[in-house]
ZADOBA-852176 format. One record per residue (C-alpha): residue number from 1; residue in one letter; x, y, z. Coordinates in steps of 0.2 Angstrom, whole numbers, always signed. Example, Ala and Ser with C-alpha at 12.3 -4.5 7.8 and 13.67 -1.06 7.14 Angstrom:
@nr:1; rest:a; u:+62; v:-22; w:+39
@nr:2; rest:s; u:+68; v:-5; w:+36
This chain:
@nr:1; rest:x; u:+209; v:+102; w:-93
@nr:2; rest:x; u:+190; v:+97; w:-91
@nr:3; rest:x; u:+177; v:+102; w:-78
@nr:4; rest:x; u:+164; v:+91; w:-73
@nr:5; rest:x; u:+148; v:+96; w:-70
@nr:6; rest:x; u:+142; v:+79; w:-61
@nr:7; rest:x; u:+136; v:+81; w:-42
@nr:8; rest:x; u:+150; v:+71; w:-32
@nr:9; rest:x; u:+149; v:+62; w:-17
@nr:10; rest:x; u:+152; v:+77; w:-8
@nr:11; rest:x; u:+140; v:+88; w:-15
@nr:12; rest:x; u:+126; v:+71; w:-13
@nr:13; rest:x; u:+128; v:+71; w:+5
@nr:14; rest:x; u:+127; v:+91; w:+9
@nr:15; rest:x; u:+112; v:+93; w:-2
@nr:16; rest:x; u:+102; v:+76; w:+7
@nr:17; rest:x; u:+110; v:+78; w:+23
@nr:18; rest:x; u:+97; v:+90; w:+31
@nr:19; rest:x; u:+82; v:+80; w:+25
@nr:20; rest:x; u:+90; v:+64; w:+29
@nr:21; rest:x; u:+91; v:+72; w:+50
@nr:22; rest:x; u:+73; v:+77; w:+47
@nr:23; rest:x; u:+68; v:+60; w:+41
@nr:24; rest:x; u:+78; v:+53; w:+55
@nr:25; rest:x; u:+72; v:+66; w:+68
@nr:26; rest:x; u:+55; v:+61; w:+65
@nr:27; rest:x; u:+56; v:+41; w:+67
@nr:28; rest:x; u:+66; v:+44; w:+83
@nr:29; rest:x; u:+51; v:+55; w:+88
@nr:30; rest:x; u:+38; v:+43; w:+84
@nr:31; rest:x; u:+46; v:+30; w:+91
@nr:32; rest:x; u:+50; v:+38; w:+108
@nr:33; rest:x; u:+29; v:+42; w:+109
@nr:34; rest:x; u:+26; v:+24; w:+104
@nr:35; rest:x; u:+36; v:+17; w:+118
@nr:36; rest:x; u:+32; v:+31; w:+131
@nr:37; rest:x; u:+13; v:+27; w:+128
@nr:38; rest:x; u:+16; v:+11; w:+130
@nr:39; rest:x; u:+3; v:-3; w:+124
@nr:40; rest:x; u:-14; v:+5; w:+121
@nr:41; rest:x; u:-30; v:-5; w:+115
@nr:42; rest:x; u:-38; v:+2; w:+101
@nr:43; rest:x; u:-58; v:-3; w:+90
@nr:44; rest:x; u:-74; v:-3; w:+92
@nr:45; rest:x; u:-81; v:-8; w:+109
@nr:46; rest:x; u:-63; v:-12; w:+114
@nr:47; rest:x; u:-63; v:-8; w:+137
@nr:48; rest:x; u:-47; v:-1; w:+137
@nr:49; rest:x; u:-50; v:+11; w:+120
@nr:50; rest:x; u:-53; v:+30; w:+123
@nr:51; rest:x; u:-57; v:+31; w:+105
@nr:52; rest:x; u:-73; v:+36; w:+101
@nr:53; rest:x; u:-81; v:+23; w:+98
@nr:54; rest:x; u:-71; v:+14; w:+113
@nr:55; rest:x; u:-79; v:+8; w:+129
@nr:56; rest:x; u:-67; v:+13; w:+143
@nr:57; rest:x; u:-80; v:+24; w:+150
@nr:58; rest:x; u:-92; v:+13; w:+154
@nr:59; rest:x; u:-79; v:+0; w:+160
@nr:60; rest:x; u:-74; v:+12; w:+170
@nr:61; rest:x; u:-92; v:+14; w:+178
@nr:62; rest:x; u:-97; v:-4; w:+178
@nr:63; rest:x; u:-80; v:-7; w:+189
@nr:64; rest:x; u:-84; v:+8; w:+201
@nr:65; rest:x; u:-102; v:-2; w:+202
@nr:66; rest:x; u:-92; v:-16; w:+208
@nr:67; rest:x; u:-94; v:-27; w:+193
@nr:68; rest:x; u:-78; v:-39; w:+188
@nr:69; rest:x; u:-76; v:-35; w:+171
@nr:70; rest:x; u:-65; v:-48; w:+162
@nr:71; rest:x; u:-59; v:-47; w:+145
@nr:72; rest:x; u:-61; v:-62; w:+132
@nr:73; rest:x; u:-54; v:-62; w:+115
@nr:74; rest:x; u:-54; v:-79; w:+110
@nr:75; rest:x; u:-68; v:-94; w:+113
@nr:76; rest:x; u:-57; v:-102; w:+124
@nr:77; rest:x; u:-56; v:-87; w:+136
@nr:78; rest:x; u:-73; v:-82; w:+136
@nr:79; rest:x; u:-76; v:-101; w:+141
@nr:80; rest:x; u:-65; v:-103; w:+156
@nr:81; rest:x; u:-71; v:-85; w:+163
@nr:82; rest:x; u:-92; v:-87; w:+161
@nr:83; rest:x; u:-101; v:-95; w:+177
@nr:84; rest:x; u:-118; v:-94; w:+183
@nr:85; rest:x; u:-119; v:-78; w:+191
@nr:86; rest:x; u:-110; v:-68; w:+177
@nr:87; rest:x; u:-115; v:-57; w:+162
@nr:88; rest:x; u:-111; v:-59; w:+145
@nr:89; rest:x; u:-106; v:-47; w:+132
@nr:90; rest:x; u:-102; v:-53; w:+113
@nr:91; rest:x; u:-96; v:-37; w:+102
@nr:92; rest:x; u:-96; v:-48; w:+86
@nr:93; rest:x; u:-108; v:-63; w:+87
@nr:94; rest:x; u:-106; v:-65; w:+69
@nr:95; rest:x; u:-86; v:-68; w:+72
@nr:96; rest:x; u:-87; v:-83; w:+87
@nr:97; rest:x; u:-89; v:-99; w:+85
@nr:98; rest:x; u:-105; v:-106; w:+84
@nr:99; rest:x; u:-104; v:-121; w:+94
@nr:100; rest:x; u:-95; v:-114; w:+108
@nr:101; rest:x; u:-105; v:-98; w:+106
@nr:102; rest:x; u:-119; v:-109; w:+110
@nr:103; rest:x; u:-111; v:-118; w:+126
@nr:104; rest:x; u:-107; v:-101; w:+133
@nr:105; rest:x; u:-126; v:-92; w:+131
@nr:106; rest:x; u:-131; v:-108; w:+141
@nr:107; rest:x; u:-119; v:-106; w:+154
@nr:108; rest:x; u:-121; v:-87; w:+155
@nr:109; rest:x; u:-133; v:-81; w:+168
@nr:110; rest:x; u:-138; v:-66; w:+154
@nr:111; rest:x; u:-133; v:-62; w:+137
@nr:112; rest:x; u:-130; v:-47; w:+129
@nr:113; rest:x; u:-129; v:-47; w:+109
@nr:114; rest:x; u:-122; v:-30; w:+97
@nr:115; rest:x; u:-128; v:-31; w:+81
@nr:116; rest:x; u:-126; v:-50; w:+79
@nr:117; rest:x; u:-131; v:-55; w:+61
@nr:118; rest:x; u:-137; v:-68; w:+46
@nr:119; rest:x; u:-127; v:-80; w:+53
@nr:120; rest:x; u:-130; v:-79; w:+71
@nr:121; rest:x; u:-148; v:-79; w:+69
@nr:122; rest:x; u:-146; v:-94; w:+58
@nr:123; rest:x; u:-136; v:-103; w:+68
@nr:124; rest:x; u:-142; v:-100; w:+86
@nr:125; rest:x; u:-157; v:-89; w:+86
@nr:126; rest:x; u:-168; v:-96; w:+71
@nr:127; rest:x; u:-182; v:-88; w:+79
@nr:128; rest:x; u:-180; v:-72; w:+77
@nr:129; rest:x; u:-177; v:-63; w:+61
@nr:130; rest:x; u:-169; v:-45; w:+56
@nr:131; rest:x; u:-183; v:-32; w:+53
@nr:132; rest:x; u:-176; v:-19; w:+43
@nr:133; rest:x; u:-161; v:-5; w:+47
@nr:134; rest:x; u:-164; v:+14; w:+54
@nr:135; rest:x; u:-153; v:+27; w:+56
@nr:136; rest:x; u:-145; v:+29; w:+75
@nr:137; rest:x; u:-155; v:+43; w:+86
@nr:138; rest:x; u:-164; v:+46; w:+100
@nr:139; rest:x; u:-180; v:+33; w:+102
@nr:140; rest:x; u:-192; v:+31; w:+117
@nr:141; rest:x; u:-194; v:+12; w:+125
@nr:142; rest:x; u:-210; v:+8; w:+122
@nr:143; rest:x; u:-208; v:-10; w:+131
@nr:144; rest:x; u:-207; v:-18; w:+148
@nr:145; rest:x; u:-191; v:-22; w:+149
@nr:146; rest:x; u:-183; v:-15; w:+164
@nr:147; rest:x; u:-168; v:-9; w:+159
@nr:148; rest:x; u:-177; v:+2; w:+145
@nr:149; rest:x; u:-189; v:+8; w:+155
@nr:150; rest:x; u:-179; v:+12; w:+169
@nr:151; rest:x; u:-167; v:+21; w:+158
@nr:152; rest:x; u:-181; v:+30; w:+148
@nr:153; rest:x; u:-175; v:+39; w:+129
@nr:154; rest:x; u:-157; v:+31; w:+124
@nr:155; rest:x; u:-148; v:+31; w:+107
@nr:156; rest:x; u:-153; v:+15; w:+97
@nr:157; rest:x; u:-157; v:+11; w:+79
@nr:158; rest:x; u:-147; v:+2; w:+68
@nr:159; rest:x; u:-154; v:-17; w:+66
@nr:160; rest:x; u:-169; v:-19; w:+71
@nr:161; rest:x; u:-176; v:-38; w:+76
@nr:162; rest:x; u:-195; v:-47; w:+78
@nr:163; rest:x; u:-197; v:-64; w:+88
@nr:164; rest:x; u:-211; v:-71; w:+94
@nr:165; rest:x; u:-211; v:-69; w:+111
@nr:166; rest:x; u:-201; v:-57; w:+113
@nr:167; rest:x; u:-200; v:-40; w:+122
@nr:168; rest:x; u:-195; v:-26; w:+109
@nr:169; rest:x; u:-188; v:-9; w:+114
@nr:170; rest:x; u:-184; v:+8; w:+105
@nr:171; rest:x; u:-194; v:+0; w:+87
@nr:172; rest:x; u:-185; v:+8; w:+73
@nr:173; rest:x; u:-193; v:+15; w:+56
@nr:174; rest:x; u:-196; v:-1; w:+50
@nr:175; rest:x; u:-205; v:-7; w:+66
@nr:176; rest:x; u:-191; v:-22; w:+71
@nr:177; rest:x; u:-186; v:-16; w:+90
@nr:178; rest:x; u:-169; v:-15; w:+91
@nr:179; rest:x; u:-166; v:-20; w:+108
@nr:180; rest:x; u:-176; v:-37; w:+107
@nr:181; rest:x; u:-176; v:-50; w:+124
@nr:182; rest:x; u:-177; v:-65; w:+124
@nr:183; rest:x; u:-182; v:-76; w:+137
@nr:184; rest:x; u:-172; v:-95; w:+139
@nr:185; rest:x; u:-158; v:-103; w:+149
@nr:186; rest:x; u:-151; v:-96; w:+164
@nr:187; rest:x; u:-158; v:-77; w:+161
@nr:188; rest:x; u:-161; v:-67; w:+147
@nr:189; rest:x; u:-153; v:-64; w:+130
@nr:190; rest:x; u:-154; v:-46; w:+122
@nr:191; rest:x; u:-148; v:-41; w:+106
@nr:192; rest:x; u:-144; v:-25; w:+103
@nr:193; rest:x; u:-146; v:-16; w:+86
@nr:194; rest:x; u:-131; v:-2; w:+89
@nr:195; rest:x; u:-116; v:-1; w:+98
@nr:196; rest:x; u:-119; v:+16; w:+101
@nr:197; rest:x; u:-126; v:+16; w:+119
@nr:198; rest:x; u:-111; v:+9; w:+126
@nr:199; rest:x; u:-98; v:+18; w:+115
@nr:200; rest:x; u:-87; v:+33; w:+125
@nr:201; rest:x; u:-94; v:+46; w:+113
@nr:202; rest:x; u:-113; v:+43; w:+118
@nr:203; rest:x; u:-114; v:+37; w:+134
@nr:204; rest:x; u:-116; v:+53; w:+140
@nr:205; rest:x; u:-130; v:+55; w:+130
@nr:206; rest:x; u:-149; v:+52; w:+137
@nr:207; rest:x; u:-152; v:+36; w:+147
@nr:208; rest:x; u:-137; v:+27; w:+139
@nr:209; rest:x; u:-127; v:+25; w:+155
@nr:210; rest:x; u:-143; v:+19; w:+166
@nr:211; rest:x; u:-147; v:+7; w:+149
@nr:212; rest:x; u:-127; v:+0; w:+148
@nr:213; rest:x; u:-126; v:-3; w:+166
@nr:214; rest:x; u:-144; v:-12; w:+170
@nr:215; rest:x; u:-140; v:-24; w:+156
@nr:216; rest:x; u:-121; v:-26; w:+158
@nr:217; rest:x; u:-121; v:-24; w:+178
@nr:218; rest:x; u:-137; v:-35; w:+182
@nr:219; rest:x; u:-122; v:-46; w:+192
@nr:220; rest:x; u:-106; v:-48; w:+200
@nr:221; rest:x; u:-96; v:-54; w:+183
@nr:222; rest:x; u:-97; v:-48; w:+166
@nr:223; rest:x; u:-87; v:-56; w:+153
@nr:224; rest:x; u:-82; v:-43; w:+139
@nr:225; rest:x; u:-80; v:-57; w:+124
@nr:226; rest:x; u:-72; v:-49; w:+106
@nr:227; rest:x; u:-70; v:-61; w:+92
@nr:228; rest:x; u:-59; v:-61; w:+81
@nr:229; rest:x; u:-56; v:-70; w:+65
@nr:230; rest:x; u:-40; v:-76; w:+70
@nr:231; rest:x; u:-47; v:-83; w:+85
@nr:232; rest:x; u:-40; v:-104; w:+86
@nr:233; rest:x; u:-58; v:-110; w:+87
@nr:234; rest:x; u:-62; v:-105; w:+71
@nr:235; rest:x; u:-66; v:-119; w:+60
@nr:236; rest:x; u:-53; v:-119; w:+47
@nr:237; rest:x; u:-43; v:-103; w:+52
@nr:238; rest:x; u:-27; v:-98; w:+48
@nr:239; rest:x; u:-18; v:-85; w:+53
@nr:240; rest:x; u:-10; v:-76; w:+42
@nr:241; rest:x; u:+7; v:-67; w:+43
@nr:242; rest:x; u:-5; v:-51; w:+37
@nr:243; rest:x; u:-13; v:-52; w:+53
@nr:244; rest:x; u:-2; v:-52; w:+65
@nr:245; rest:x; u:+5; v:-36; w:+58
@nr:246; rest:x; u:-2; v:-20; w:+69
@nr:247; rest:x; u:-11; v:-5; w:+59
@nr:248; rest:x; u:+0; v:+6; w:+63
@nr:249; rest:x; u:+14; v:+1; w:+53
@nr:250; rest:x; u:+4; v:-1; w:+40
@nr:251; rest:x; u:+0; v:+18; w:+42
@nr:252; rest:x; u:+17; v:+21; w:+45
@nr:253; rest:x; u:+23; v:+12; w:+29
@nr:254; rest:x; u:+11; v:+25; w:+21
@nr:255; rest:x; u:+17; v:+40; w:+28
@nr:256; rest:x; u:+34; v:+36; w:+26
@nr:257; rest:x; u:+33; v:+33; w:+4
@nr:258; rest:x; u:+24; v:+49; w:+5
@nr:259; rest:x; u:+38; v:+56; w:+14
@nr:260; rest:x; u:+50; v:+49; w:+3
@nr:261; rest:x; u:+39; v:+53; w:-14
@nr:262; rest:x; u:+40; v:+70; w:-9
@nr:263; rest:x; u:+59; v:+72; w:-5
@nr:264; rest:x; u:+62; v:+63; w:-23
@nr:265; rest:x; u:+52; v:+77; w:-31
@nr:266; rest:x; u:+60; v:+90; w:-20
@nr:267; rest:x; u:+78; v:+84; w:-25
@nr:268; rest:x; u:+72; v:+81; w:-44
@nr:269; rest:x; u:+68; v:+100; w:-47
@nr:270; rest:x; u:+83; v:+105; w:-40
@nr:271; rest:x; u:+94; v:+96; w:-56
@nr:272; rest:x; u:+84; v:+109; w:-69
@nr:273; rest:x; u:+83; v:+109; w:-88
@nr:274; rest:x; u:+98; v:+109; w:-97
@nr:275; rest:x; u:+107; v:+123; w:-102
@nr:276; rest:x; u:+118; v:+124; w:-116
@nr:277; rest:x; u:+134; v:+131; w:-114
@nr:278; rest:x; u:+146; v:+138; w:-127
@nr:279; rest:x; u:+164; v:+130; w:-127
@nr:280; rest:x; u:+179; v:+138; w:-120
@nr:281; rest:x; u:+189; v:+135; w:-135
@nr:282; rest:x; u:+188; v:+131; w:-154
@nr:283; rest:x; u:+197; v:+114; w:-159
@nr:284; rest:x; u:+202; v:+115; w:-178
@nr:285; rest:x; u:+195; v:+101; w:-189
@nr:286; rest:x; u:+213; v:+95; w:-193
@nr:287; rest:x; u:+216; v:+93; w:-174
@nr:288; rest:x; u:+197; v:+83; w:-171
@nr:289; rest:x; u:+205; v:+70; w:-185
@nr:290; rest:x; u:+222; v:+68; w:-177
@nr:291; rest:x; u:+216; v:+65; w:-164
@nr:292; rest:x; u:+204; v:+50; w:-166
@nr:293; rest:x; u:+217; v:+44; w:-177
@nr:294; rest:x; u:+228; v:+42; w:-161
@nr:295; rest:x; u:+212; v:+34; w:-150
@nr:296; rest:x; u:+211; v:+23; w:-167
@nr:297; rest:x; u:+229; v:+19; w:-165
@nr:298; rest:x; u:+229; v:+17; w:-146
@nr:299; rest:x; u:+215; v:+4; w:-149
@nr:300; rest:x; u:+222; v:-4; w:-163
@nr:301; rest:x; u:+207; v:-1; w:-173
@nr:302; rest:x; u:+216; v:-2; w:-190
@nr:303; rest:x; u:+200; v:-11; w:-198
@nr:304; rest:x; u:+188; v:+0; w:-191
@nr:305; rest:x; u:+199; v:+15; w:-198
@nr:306; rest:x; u:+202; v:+6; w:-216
@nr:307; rest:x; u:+183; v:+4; w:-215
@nr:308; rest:x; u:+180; v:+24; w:-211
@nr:309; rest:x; u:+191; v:+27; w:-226
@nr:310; rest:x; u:+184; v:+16; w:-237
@nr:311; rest:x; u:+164; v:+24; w:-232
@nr:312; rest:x; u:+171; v:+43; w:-236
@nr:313; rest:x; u:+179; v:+37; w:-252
@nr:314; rest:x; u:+164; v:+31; w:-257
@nr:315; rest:x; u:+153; v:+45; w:-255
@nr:316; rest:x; u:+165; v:+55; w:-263
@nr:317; rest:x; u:+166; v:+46; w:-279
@nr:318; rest:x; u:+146; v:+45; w:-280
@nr:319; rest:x; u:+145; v:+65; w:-281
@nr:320; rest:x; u:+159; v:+63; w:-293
@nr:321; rest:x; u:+151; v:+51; w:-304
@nr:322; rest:x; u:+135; v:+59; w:-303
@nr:323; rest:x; u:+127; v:+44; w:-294
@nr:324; rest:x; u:+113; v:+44; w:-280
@nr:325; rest:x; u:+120; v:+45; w:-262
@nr:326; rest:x; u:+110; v:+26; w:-261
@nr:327; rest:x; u:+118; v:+20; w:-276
@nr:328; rest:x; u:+123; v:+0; w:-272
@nr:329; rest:x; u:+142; v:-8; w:-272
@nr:330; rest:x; u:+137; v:-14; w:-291
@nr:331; rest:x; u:+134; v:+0; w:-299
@nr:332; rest:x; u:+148; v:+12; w:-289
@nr:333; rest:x; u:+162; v:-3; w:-295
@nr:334; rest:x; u:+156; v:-1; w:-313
@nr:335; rest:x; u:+156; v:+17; w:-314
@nr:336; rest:x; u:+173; v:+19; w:-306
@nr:337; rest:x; u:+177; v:+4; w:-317
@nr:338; rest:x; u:+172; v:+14; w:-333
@nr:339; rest:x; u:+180; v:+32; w:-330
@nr:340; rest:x; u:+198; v:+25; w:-322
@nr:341; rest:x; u:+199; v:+10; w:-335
@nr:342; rest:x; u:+203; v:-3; w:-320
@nr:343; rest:x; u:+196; v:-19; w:-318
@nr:344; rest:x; u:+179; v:-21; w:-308
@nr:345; rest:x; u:+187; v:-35; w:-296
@nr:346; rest:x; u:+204; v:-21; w:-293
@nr:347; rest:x; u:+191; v:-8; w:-288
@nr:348; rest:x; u:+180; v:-19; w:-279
@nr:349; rest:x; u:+194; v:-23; w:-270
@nr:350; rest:x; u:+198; v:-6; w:-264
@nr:351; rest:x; u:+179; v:+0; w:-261
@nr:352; rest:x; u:+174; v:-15; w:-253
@nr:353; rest:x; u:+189; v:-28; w:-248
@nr:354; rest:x; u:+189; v:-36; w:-232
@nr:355; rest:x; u:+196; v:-26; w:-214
@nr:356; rest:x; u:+215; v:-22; w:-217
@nr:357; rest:x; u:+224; v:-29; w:-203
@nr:358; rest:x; u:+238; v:-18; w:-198
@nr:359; rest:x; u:+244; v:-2; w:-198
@nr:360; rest:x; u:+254; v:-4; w:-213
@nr:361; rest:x; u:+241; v:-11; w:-225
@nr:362; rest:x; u:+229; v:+3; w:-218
@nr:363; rest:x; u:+244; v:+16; w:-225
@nr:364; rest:x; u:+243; v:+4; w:-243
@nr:365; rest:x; u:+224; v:+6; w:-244
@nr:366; rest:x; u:+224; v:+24; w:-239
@nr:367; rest:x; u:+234; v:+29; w:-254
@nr:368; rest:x; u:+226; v:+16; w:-267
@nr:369; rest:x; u:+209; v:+27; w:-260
@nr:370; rest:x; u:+218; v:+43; w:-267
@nr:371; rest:x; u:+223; v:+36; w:-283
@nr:372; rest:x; u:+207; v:+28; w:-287
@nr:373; rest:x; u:+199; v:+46; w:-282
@nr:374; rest:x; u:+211; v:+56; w:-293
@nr:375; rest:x; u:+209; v:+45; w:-309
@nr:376; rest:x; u:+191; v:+44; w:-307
@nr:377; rest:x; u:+189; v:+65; w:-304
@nr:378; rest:x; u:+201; v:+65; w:-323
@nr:379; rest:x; u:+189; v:+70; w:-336
């Protein structure tokens, strides 16, 4: 009777059940929160975000000013929604589409610009060049500009910006202002060297919500425009499967083959080292070869039991004769040959002939073994 020490099915599934429920429990959780918060918009300068570096807040005032605030995420959105008497805000110049970028400023009554770039200054603003970068803080006006003076110290810094002819506000270490107006078009165009002003964690902060609202609120529309780099318009986009794929279950993925990670380990150290174990009863030699002689026979594994004998015989004879234990078939046969007077080819037959094939000629080769053992043990 054997016992086997081997986890079972059983013994699986009561040992992983209870972090297999926790596992479970957690998923229906988040999924529950998910779908009871419903669809919620998160990034930078996103209107509906009450991240930090969100906008809702000052969405929310802008619409309690009675401003119509619109949100545009591609080209062809912001396009349909700008008019003459509306406002323009552009998160990520660098990200739209220059040509339509351009149509839109001309339509726009004002522009407003964060942090727009190399490329945009390139491409639609060739006048005016970056003028260095400063840490975000508290800077006085030091312009005309309406809204900056109106709104007094704000948080600014960032990019700064030079033109010729242009109005520059809140100058930054380097000098470059880094609320720079332009004059052209319809209205004006301001770039803006920070998001920070209009961001919920610093709105609050100084003159930010007087500065947000004079430039955002001037009239009745604003048109909140976010590019994308999966927006249509883009020349030569394509959207990849990647990007259709939210953040979250990315982050989700994560947390989940560290969950998983962890239960591996926890379950690993529960195996242990291995412990040796004396055996219950002691099984006498003679029993051990009687029964691998039945498994031989059961297998009809008479070849592979002539060729056992044959291998013992050998290393008998070599301590016998006084040979090396890696003495070759040569000199074994000639040895044998010499003390027991047989011919080589008679011994080599029995050291080293081919595989008997039966039970019957494995009983004829085990005796012609011991007769070639006794005669070569005579001295």
């Amino acid at each position: 009777m054997t016992t086997s020490v081997s986890p079972d099915l059983r013994r699986i599934w009561r040992g992983a059940r209870v972090p297999l429920a926790l596992l479970a429990l957690i998923f229906v959780a988040a999924a529950l929160l998910l779908l009871g918060r419903g669809e919620q918009a998160h990034g930078a300068l996103e209107p509906g975000s009450y991240e930090p570096a969100g906008a809702h807040a000052l969405v929310k005032l802008l619409k309690d000013q009675g401003v119509d605030v619109r949100t545009a995420r591609t080209a062809a959105e912001a396009d349909s929604e700008v008019g003459e008497e509306t406002t323009l805000l552009v998160t990520a110049p660098d990200l739209a589409p220059a040509k339509q970028f351009d149509a839109l400023r001309e339509r726009a009554a004002d522009v407003v610009l964060v942090t727009p770039g190399e490329r945009t200054l390139h491409d639609s603003l060739p006048l005016v060049q970056q003028a260095g970068l400063s840490g975000v803080g508290t800077l006085p006006p030091q312009c005309t500009v309406a809204a900056a003076v109106a709104a007094g110290e704000a948080t600014l810094g960032g990019i700064g910006y030079a033109s010729p002819g242009a109005r520059s506000c809140y100058p930054g270490e380097d000098g470059g202002g880094t609320l720079l107006q332009l004059a052209g078009g319809r209205g004006t165009t301001t770039l803006l060297g920070s998001p920070a002003p209009l961001t919920n964690a610093r709105l609050a902060d100084e003159g930010n919500a007087a500065l947000a609202l004079r430039l955002l609120g001037a009239h009745p529309k604003l048109v909140w425009y976010l590019p994308s780099e999966t927006d249509p318009a883009l020349d030569g986009s394509r959207r990849s499967i990647f990007a259709l794929i939210p953040d979250g279950w990315y982050y989700g993925a994560a947390q989940a083959f560290v969950a998983v990670a962890l239960l591996a380990l926890w379950r690993a150290r529960r195996l242990g080292p291995v412990v040796t174990e004396p055996l219950p009863i002691v099984v006498r030699a003679a029993e051990t070869a009687e029964g691998r002689a039945r498994l031989y026979r059961r297998a009809k594994a008479a070849g592979h039991a002539g060729e056992t004998l044959r291998e013992a015989a050998r290393g008998r004879l070599r301590t016998a004769l006084g040979l090396p234990r890696d003495a070759d078939a040569q000199a074994l046969v000639a040895s044998v040959s010499t003390r027991t007077g047989r011919p080589a080819n008679d011994v080599g037959a029995v050291l080293y002939g081919p595989p008997v094939p039966d039970d019957p000629a494995l009983v004829r080769l085990a005796g012609e073994l011991d007769r070639v053992e006794r005669e070569a043990g005579r001295t």
